[in-house]
Structure formats: C-alpha cells, structure tokens
N, C-alpha and C positions, 0 to 999 in steps of 0.2 A: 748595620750601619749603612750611610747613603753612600758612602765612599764605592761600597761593595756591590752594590748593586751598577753604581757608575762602570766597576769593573767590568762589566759586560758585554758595556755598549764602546767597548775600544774600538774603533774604526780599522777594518778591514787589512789595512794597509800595517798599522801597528800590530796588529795579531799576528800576523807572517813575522816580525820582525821577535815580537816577543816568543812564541813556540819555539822559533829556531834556539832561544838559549837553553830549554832543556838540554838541546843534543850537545848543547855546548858547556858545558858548565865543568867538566871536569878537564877540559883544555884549559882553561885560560886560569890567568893570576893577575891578583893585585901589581900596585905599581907605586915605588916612592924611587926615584931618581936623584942623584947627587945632583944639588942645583948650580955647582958651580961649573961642572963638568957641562952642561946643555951650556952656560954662557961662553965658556970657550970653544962652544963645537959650531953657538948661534953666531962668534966673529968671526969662522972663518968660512961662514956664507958665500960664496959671490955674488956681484951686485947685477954686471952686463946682463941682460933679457933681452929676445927678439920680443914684437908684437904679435900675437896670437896666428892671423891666417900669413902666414909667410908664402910667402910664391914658390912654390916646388920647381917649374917649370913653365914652359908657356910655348905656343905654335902663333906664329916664328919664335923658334928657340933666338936667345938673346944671342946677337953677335950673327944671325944667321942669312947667307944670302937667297934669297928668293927667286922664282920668274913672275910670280904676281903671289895676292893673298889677296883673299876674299872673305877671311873669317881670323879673327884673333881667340885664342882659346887661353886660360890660365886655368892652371893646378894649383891650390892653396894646400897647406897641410893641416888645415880645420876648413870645418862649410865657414861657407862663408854668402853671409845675404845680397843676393843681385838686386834687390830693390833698394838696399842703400851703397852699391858696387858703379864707380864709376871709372870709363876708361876711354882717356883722349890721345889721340892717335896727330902726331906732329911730325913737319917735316924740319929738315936742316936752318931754315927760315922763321922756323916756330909757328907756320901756317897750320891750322887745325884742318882734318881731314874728317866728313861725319861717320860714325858709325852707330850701330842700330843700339836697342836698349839693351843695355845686359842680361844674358837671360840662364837662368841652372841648368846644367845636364840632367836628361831623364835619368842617365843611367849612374850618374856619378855626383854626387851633391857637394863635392869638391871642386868642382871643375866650372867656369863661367866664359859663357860664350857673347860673342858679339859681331856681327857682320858688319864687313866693312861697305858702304853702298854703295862708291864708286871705284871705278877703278884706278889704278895707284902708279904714278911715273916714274920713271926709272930714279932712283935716288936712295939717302938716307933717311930714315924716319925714326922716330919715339915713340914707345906707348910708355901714356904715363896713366898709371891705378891707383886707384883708392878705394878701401872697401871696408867692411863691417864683418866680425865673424860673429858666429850664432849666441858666442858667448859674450858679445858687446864691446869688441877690444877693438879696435878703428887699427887699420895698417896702409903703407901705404910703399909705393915703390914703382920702378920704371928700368925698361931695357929699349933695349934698341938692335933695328936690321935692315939691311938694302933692299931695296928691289932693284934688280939687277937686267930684269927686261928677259925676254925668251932666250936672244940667242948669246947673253953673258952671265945666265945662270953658271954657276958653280954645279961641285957635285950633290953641294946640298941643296939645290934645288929639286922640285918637284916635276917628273912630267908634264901633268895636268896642269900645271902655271899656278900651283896653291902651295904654301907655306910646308917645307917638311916636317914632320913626328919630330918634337923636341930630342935634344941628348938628355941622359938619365941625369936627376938634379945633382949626383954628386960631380958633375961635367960645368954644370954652370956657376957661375960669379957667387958665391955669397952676399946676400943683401946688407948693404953696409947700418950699422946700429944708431939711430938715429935719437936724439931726445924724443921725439914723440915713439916711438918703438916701445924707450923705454918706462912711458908716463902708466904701463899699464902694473907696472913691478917697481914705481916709485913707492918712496917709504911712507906719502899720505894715502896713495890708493890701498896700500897694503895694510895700514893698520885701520884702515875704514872695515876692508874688508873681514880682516880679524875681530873690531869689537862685533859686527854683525853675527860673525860663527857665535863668538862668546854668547852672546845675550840670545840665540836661537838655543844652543846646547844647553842654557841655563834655563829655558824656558819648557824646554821639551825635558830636561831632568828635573825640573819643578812636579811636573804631571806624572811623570813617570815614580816620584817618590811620592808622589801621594797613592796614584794605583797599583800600583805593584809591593812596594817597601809598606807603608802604613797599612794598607790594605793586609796584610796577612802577618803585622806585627802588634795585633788586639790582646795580644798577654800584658803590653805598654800600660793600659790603662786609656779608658773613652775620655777623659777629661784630657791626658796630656797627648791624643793622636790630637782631639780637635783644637788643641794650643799649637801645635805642629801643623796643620792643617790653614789654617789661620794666618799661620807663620809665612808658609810655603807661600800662598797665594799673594801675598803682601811682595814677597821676591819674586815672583812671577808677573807680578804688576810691575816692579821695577823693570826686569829684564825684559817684557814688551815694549816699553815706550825705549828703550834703550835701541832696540831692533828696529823698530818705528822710523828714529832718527838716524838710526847707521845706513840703512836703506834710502831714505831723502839724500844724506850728505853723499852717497855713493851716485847718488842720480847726478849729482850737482858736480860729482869729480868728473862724471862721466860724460855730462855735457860741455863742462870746461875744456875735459880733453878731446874730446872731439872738434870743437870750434874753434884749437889751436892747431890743429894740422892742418898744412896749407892743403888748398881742394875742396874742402870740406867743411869751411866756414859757414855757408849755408843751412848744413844739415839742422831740420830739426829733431829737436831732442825727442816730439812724440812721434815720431816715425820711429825713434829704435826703441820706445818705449810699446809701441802699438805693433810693431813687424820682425823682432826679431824677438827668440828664446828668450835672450837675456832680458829685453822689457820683461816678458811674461813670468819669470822669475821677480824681478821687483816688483811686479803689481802682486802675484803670488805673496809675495815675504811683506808688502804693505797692509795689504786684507788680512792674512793671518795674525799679525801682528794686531791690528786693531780689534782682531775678533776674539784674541786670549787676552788683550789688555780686558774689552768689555767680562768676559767670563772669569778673571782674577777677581776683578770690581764683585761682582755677585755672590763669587766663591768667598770670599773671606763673613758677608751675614751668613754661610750658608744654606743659598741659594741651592733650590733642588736641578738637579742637571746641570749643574754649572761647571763640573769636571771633565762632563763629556764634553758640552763646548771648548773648555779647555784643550779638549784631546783632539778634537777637530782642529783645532788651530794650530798644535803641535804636529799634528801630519801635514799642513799643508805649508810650514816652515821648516820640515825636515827636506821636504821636496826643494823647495824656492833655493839652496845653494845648486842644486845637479843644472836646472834650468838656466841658472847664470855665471856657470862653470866648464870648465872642460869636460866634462860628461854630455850637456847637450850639442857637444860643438866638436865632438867625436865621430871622427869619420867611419867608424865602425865601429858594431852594435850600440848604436846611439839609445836606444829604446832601453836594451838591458843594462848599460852602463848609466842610466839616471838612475833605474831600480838601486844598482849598487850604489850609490852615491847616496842615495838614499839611507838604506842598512848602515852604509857607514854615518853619516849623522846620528842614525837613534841610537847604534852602538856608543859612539862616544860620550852623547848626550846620558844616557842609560848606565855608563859607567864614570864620566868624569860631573855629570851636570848634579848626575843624581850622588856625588861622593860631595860636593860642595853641601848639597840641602842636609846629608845626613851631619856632616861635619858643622854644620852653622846653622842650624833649626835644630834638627833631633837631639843630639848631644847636648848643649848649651839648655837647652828646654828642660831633661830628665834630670842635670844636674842641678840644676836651678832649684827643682823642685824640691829636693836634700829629702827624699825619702830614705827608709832605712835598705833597699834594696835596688837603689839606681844604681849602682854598679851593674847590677843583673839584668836591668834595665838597657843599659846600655849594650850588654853584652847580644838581649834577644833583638836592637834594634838594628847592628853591625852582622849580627849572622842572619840578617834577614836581605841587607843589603849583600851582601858577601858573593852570595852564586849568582846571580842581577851583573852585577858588577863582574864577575869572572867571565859570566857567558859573553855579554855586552866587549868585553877586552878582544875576546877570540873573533868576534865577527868582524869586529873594527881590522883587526889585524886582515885577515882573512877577506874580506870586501878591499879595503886599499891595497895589497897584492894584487888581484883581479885588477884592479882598476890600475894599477902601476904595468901589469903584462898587455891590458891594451893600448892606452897612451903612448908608452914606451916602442919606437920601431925596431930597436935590437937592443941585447942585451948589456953591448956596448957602452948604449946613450946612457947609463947608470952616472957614469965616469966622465963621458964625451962631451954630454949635454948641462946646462946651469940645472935644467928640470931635475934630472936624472942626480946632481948632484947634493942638488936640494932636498930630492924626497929621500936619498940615502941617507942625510942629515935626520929627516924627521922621522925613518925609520931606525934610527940609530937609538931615539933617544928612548921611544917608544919599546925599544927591543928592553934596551937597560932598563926601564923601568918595571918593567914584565919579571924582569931576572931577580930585581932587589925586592920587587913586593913578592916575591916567590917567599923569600926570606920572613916578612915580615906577617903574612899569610898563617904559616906554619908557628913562626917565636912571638908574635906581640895579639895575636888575633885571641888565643887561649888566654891570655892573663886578664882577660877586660873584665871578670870578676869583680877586679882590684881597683883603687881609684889610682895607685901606679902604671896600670896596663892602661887604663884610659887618656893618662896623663903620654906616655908612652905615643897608643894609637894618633893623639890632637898635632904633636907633635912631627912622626913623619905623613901624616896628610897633609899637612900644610907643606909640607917638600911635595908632594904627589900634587896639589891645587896650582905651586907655583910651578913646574916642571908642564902642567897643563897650557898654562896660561902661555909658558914657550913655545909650546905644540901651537895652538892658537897661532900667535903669531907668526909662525913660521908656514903653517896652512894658509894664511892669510898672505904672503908675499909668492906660496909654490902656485897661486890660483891666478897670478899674474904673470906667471912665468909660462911660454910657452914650451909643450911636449916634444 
C-alpha cells in the first residue's frame, strides 16, 4: 500500500518523536475523565494575569536616589524585543529627556538597555516603557527616581555619579494589573488560541492515524483503510482551513491589542509579524496550514505523496505553538524548550487527535460496513491505536513537567502564581484521566469482540474527546497567562 511506503518518508523531526514511544508504551494509559468534575475544577480558574515580559527590576531601581545616570537598564522576566521596546524618560513637568535606541544585552536577552545622551538636573524623573515579548504579548509600565546631584546623593547612590544595581525584585512595587495586561488571557484571546491548538492537534492526529494506526492495521481490509483514508483527509481538510482562520483572527486580536495600549498606537502589525518569534510562529502555522490543507485536497483522489506532504505540514504546525508561546520567550534553554514543546504537541496530537479519528472515521466506517466479523474489526483497529496512544500520553505528561520545572521559578509559584495555579488545574485533570482510562484499558478494552464492548468503548471516549476539549481550553487561556 502507498500509505506504507509514505511511512518512510516521515520527516526527521517526527521520527525522534515517534521512536521515543517504543520506550514508552508500557508507562503510559488511556484516559476517560468524569466530565463534570473538569467543569467544577474549569470554574474555579482565576481570571487576574500579568502580561507576558513584566519588569523584574530596572537601574535606577524604582524609588531610587541617584548622583547622575547615564544608562537606564530593565530586567523583564521573558525576552523581550528591543526593536519593538520603547522607553521615555520624563521629568516632573512631563518634559521628555532623549535617550539612545533600545538595544539587548549581549550576555543576557532579558535585559534592555538604553543611554541616556544628556546629562540629567538635579530633580524627579519617569521612565515610562512599553515593549513586546518574543512570544508577541505587548506589556507596558513605568517607575520613577531622583537625581539628586553629587553632593545630595544618598547612600543609594553611586560613586561614579551612575544609577545603583537595582534591589532584588521581591523589594520592588508590584506592577499594578491593567486591562491591557490583561487583554493577553482575555476569554476572546484565549479561545482563539485554543480552537488554533484544537485544529493543529487534529490535523497532526489526522496524519498520524493514517501512518502509524492504518498503516499497520491491514488485517482491516484494503477497501475499508481506503474508506478511512479518504475519510481522514476530508477532516484533515476541515481542521486546516480551521487553523488557517484561527491564526488570521489571532493576528487580528493581536494587532487590536496592541493598538489599544497607550504608546503603542503606532506600532505596526508587520513589524511583530516580520521581527519577533511570535510573527514567525504565525507565518510558520499560516504556510503549514495552507500546505496540509493543499496535500488533504490531493490525498482524498489518492494522490501519490500526498501524505508526506501532509507530514511536512504536520511538523511545521507542531512547531508554530513553541514559536508563539512561552517556550520561545523562555529565558532559559530557549532552544530545548521549543523542542519540548514540540514532543508535547505530537504527544497530545498522537494521542487525543489521533483518538477523535479512530472514534469518528474508524469505528463508524467498520461498523457501517455490518460485516459478519467487525466486532473483530474493531477490536484489531483499537489495539492498533492502543500503545500510539499509551506512549503518546507518557511523553505529553513527561515533556509538560520539563516544561513546568523551567517556566516555573520555585516550586512555590504552583500555588503563588495564577500560571502555577492554572497548570495545577490542567494537570489535575490530565492525571485523573490517566487513572480512569487505567481502568478502562484493562475492563472495556478486552470486550470490543462484542458489539457491547464497542458500545461500551464509543461511550466513555466521548467522555475522553470532551474532557480533551477542556484541556484545549484550558491550554488555550494557560498560554496567556504569564510564568
């Protein structure tokens, strides 16, 4: 079959991701979760979020008195881009004071400098910022310090007549919570971003159940893989153009929100589309999108290669979330934490995208067909899905740990922080659902002989599909929420 030979040409990046489920397969379990237990755990959410690069700190520390300064420096706690990083320097009067362009620290991608060109009269002054982090979330804030002139410097003055080394940020003011702060963890950005995961997971478990599941469930019969086959691609066409337009309308929130924070009215949109990570993540999720919608198009006459295209466009929308998420916008191991971000995509895609195709293509297909041995049918199409789906659960879990012990600054923020309390949330449900498909794994998985066991299996998947769709959502509002 051409399916099998497609099998081959998996792109590099998915091989890593698929190998790794051998070593995983007898970790992980199924998942069917009590659906109304996630809606009482999804109301008591918090809603408050800072925006993405928050100001750690800053030289002159806020509140601080000076002999002179010659450089203003800010700590964000994500990078944050100097090219769309602006910062006006005012006195008591509101007179503007120039300073040089904003420019990144070599050694620290956190960190944003700016010289101030002239020298500075004894008084009160503002700096007031506005800036862009790598993952496209606009923030914006202001402190204030004296100059106090040589010889009525304080002790927190500097010899040299330059600004002193900030106090540690748990010293300084908290940044008070502003409607734009929180436009990045509103309930439209957030289910933007959630159908986006949806229709990338479903697109990439479209591919993944044709090459991995169909591919090595030929006991099925050749007429009903290429009914299923057929099938897939047809939802796979759906879920691109779905993705298509969840990425447009994310642009569109995204230029809105930016063009309502005061300072930043100017900005344009193809500056954060052409100069920061998060553009290059929606140009990423735009092209992929259009290049699986083209390769679904071809795949359903069964077009030769057209799965691989498929597979090429499922890797490079597996990637396009890390790109315009907390992972590229991670102040440390930026590089291995998109990887992870990555793994966790095909993980989830591989076990929840590819559990929708088998449940709404495969099933519905063998039964349709009222042979005298689709029960058996079904049975070899579910244990084919089974360890895919088990390995797929373990990595997901496994990769979002990793990715929770870097984001996270101490073990604390679990509890401390809206993040921390959030992703406890969506490990919570994730765990429980791990636990009940343990159950359902071992007692409903052996009966699918029977059109009972099947009846059975349709059953709590559909608890597992909508218990997903929670996850979904809930990934969709934690991706707005700063770490």
């Amino acid at each position: 079959m051409s399916i099998v030979k497609d099998l081959r040409r998996i792109p590099p990046c998915m091989r890593v991701f698929f190998s790794s489920l051998r070593m995983a397969f007898r970790f992980g379990v199924k998942q069917t979760p009590h659906i109304r237990f996630v809606y009482l755990l999804l109301a008591l959410t918090p809603s408050p979020a800072f925006a993405h690069a928050r100001l750690l700190k800053s030289l002159p520390a806020s509140g601080a008195h000076v002999a002179s300064i010659s450089v203003i420096e800010l700590w964000f706690s994500e990078r944050a881009d100097a090219r769309l990083t602006t910062i006006v320097l005012r006195d008591r009067t509101g007179a503007t004071f120039p300073v040089s362009k904003p420019q990144t620290a070599a050694n620290d991608p956190t960190r944003i400098m700016a010289s101030v060109v002239a020298a500075l009269p004894s008084g009160h002054y503002t700096v007031e910022w506005h800036t862009v982090s790598s993952d496209g979330h606009p923030s914006q804030g202001q402190f204030s310090f004296t100059v106090a002139g040589e010889s009525g410097a304080t002790a927190s003055g500097s010899s040299q007549g330059t600004a002193l080394v900030a106090p540690p940020a748990s010293t300084s003011p908290a940044p008070a919570i502003t409607e734009q702060d929180q436009a990045a963890a509103s309930p439209v950005n957030s289910l933007a971003r959630a159908i986006s995961f949806g229709g990338i997971l479903l697109v990439i478990g479209v591919v993944v159940f044709n090459l991995l599941v169909l591919a090595r469930a030929d006991r099925i019969g050749s007429e009903l893989v290429w009914r299923m086959e057929a099938r897939a691609a047809t939802v796979g066409l759906s879920a691109a153009i779905l993705v298509i337009g969840a990425a447009f309308g994310r642009v569109f929130l995204e230029s809105r929100m930016m063009t309502s924070m005061p300072g930043m009215e100017s900005m344009d949109m193809s500056a954060m589309l052409l100069h920061t990570l998060w553009g290059f993540g929606m140009q990423l999720q735009i092209a992929s999108g259009f290049l699986a919608a083209i390769a679904f198009s071809i795949a359903i006459p069964r077009v030769r290669f057209a799965w691989l295209i498929a597979s090429l466009a499922a890797t490079g929308l597996a990637f396009s979330p890390a790109f315009a998420g907390h992972a590229a916008a991670s102040a440390r191991f930026p590089g291995a934490m998109i990887f992870t971000d990555f793994l966790h995509v095909v993980g989830a895609a591989s076990w929840l995208g590819n559990l929708a195709c088998v449940m709404l293509i495969g099933i519905p297909i063998i039964v349709k067909a009222a042979s005298e041995d689709r029960w058996q049918r079904v049975s070899i199409l579910v244990n084919t899905f089974s360890p895919i789906a088990l390995g797929s659960a373990t990595v997901v879990v496994l990769s979002g740990l990793i990715a929770a012990a870097v984001h996270l600054q101490s073990f604390a923020a679990l509890w401390s922080t809206t993040y921390g309390r959030v992703l406890l949330l969506k490990l919570g449900i994730v765990l429980i659902t791990l636990t009940i498909g343990g159950y359902n794994f071992r007692r409903v998985q052996p009966q699918l002989v029977s059109e009972d066991g099947t009846t059975l299996l349709r059953r709590s998947a559909m608890l597992e599909l909508a218990a997903a769709a929670v996850i979904v959502v809930i990934t969709g509002f934690l991706t707005g929420v700063s770490p």
